[in-house]
ROTORLO-802012 format. One record per residue (C-alpha): x, y, z. Coordinates in steps of 0.5 Angstrom, whole numbers, plus 500, padded with zeros to 3 digits. Layout:
XYZ ...
END
This chain:
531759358 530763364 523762368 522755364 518750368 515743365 519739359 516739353 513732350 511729344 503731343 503737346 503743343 510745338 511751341 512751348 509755354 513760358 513762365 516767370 517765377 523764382 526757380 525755387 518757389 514750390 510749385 502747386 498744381 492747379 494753382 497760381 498766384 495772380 501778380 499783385 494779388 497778395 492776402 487773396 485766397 488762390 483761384 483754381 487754374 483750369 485743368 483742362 480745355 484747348 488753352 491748358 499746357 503742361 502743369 507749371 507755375 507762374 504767369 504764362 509768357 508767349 501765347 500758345 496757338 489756337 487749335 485747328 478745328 478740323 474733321 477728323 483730328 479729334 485726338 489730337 484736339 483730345 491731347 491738347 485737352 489733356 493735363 495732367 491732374 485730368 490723366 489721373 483722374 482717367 477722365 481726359 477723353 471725357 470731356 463733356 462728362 456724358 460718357 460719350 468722350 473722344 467717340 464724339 470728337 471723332 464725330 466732328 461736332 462744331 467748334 461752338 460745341 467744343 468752346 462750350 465744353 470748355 466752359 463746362 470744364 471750367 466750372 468744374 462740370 468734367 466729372 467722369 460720370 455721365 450727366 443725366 439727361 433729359 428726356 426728348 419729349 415727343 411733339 404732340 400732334 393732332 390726328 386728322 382723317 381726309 375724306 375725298 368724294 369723286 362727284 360726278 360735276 365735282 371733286 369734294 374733300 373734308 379734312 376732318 378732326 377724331 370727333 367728326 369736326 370739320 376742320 378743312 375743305 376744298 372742291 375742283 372741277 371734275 374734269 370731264 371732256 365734253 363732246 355732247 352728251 358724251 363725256 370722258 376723262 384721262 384717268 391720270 388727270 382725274 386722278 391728279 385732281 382728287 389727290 390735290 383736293 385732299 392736299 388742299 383741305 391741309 392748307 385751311 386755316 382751321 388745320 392746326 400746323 401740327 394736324 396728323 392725317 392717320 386715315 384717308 377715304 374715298 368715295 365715288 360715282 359708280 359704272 365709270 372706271 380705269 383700264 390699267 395695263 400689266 405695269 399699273 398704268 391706264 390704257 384708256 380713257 374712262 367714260 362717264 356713268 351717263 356717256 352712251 357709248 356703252 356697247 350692250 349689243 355684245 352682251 345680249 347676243 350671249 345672255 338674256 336680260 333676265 339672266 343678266 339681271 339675277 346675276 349682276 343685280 343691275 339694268 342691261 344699258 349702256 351703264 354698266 362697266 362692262 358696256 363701256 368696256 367693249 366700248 374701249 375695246 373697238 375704239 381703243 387701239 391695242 386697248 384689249 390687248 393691254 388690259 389686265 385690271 378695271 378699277 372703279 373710280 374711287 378704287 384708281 384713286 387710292 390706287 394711285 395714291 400708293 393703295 392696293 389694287 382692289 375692288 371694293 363691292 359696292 362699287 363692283 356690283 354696279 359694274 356687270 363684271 361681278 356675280 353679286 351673290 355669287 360673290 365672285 368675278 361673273 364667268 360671261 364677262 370674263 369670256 367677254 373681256 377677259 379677267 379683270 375684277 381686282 384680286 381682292 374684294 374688299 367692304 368698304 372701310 377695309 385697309 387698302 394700303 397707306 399711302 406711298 412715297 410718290 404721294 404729296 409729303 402731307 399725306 404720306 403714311 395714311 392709312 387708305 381704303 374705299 369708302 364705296 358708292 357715294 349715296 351710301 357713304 353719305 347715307 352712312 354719315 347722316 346715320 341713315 344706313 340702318 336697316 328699315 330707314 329710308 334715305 332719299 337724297 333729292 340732288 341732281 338724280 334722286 336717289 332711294 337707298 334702302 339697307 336689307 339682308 341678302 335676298 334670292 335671285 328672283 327677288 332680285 330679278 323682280 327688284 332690277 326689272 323696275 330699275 333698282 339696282 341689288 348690290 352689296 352695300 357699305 355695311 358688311 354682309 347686307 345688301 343696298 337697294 338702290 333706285 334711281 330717279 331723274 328728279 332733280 334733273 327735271 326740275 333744274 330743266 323746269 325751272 331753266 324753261 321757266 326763266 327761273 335761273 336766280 335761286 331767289 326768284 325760284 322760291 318767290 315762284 316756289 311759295 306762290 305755288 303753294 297756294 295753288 290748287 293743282 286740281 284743275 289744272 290740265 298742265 303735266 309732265 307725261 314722260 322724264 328721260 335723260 334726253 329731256 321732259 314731255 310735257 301736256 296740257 300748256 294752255 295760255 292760262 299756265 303761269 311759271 307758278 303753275 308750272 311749277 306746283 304741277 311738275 313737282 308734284 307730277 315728279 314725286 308722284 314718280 318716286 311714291 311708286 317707286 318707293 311703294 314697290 320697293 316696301 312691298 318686296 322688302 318691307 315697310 320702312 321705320 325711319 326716313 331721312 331726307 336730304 339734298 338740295 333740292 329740300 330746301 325749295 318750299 314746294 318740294 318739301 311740302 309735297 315730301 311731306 305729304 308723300 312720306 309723312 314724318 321724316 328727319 333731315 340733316 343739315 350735314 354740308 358734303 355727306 358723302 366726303 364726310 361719310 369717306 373720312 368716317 370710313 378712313 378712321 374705321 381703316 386706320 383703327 380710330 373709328 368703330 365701324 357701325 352694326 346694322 342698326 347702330 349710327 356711326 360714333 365719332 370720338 368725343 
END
């Protein structure tokens, strides 16, 4: 065939390349003649790619095939590559001149990958020594701690930044089922609810799009809790704090009261998780056979989040099952019930696991723990649970919090006769006072009685009784229980401005005994700090005023969700924990 240079060898191309040119011109390879282009300095043919054929001269004839780009055929795309200049330079399975070569072709890369390496080979880019490359910079995120608080009217979490800023929040419904004063809920759902919450503060538009949650705490009410069976899951419904199904009947026929109380630092009632317990178990079918493992709320939450099985003690010393000082499982409930205390006891801010594959994507990875009762992780927030400051928190139950070192048992038998409760608080090694009044419940059935439902009309009536003089008004409340108020001296004369001024402070004369028994035993406080809802109504605070004296307030919004995230830092190491007299630092 005239004009044909070259012979054809296996591997190459089936159909061979055809060229016109004198058959004596001398052949330069890699160069070439453009038709018409004489005077021209020669143009370097491209010596290798998927279009380059054996070396020859002159200008190609018929058009050659293009390659198939099929998986797994990398060497024979590698030949067609191939020329022979590229051969005895040693480089023709490296192609891309990143060291990788025809280890890569077999690896089916895409056929824009390889029209792009055809386009380095023409631009003289196929060198046999790797090309450097670019370090892959990793993405920058923000960290993000979540703190979910487990109420007893609702559910509260906080998506909050290193430095202690707000950046997200969301709330729901604590989903109770109501039957009278009675109330239960199925352990799962609630659980369900807490973790959409969380997941729920993410989508603030505050959150940055590259937040990273690195720790997750939860707080909560105490005495409520989950019964689990051997395989993890609930066998039970879980009763709320305040439902009176608790049976206390069984417990007193094997221990007196005053024994109950040195050891579980609580009242004998139908609170305690070991009330509700018996409960369960006459009412529940094949429930006493099932248990095996009680977890306060805040514990089934982190739990279900992928968490551990743990206990964590302030929560357990509200539950009867737990020798407080002892620090142990208490030996007559576990005759009663069975062994049911988590195999480890934990202080809050401990890590508790991270968060598992079976938890919403966002979340996944984050560090958990408990972050104890829900009055002291706000405590903790406001900087309040420090030793000698006095926190009273006046919402729906007025709570009086007080941080101390360990005390005997008959001062904690002395302490729990009134009504304060003696556990292990949220600060490691020291105990948490805490007692319990129904004065924010009082006044919101005071004001439904009066007619007062707008919180606008409330502080116009609020600000009239300022000005009244309670000394000659025979109208009082005799008696405060959670079925409701007893109430003397209503003549014709009593206005909802009198009402008012007299429940008030019919109602924190109430708290001032408290508070004076609890300084005679441990102390006179150095500090108050007053918080709640109910410090907002100009009577409530005057009377507050001219019971404590001097206090400081804090205008933190959901204290107990952000005192939950502080702790979800200190599990995941970004967060110092705090000493007993120090405030909690975030990062600046």
């Amino acid at each position: 065939m005239a004009g044909l240079r070259g012979r054809w060898r296996p591997g190459w191309p089936s159909q061979p390349r055809l060229r016109c040119g004198a058959p004596g011109r001398r052949h330069l390879s890699g160069l070439r003649q453009r038709s018409g282009s004489a005077g021209r300095a020669p143009r370097r043919h491209r010596t290798c790619g998927p279009d380059v054929g054996p070396p020859s001269r002159g200008r190609r004839l018929l058009p050659r095939p293009a390659p198939r780009y099929e998986r797994g055929a990398g060497l024979r795309r590698c030949r067609l590559r191939r020329s022979r200049r590229a051969r005895r330079r040693g480089h023709h399975h490296d192609i891309r001149g990143d060291g990788r070569g025809l280890a890569w072709r077999r690896a089916g890369a895409s056929p824009c990958e390889w029209r792009l390496d055809r386009r380095r080979c023409a631009r003289g880019r196929c060198l046999s020594t790797p090309r450097p490359r670019r370090p892959r910079q990793r993405a920058v995120t923000l960290d993000v701690l979540v703190g979910v608080d487990v109420g007893t009217t609702r559910i509260k979490a906080l998506a909050v930044g290193l430095d202690g800023r707000v950046l997200g929040e969301a709330d729901a419904v604590t989903p109770w089922r109501h039957d009278g004063p009675c109330a239960d809920v199925d352990p799962r759902v609630l659980a369900d609810t807490a973790i959409d919450v969380a997941v729920r503060t993410l989508d603030d538009p505050r959150v940055p799009s590259n937040a990273s949650v690195r720790g997750i705490g939860v707080t909560g009410i105490a005495e409520a809790g989950a019964l689990l069976d051997d395989t993890g899951a609930p066998c039970a419904p879980m009763l709320a704090w305040y439902d009176p199904r608790g049976l206390a009947e069984p417990i007193r026929a094997r221990v007196e009261a005053r024994e109950f109380w040195r050891c579980c630092g609580v009242r004998l009632n139908s609170k305690p998780s070991l009330a509700k317990v018996l409960y369960l178990y006459d009412t529940v079918p094949d429930a006493r056979s099932r248990a095996s493992l009680h977890l306060g709320v805040a514990d089934w939450v982190v739990h279900a989040l992928g968490g551990e099985a743990v206990a964590e003690r302030s929560l357990l010393s509200r539950s009867g099952l737990y020798d407080v000082l002892g620090d142990e499982p208490w030996a007559l409930a576990s005759d009663l019930v069975g062994d049911l205390v988590a195999p480890r006891i934990i202080w809050a801010g401990e890590p508790a696991g991270v968060v598992g594959p079976d938890a919403p994507e966002r979340l996944r990875g984050a560090t958990l723990t408990v972050a104890g009762l829900d009055h002291e992780a706000a405590s903790m927030a406001m900087g309040a649970m420090r030793l000698g400051v006095l926190t009273d928190s006046i919402g729906t139950a007025e709570a009086l919090l007080r941080l101390i070192p360990p005390v005997d048992r008959d001062t904690m038998e002395t302490l729990v006769e009134r009504d304060v409760g003696v556990g292990w608080g949220i600060v490691p090694g020291f105990l948490c006072l805490v007692g319990g009044l129904l004065t924010g419940l009082s006044l919101e059935r005071m004001s439904a009685l009066l007619g007062l439902t707008d919180r606008a009309q409330r502080r116009a009536v609020s600000e009239q009784a300022l000005e009244i003089d309670r000394s000659t008004v025979p109208f009082r409340i005799a008696e405060v229980s959670h079925e409701g108020l007893t109430l003397s001296g209503v003549t014709e004369g009593v206005s909802p401005a009198i009402a008012w001024r007299a429940a008030v402070d019919d109602l924190v004369a109430m708290s001032t005994d408290l508070i004076d028994f609890i300084e005679a035993h441990v102390g006179r406080r150095s500090e108050s700090m007053l918080t709640g809802g109910w410090m907002n109504d100009p009577t409530v605070a005057a009377a507050k005023r001219a019971q404590i004296g001097a206090y400081e307030t804090s205008d933190i919004r959901e204290a107990a969700a952000l005192g939950a995230a502080f702790f979800g830092g200190i599990a995941a190491g970004v967060l110092e924990r705090p000493g007993p007299a120090d405030r909690p630092r975030w990062r600046t």
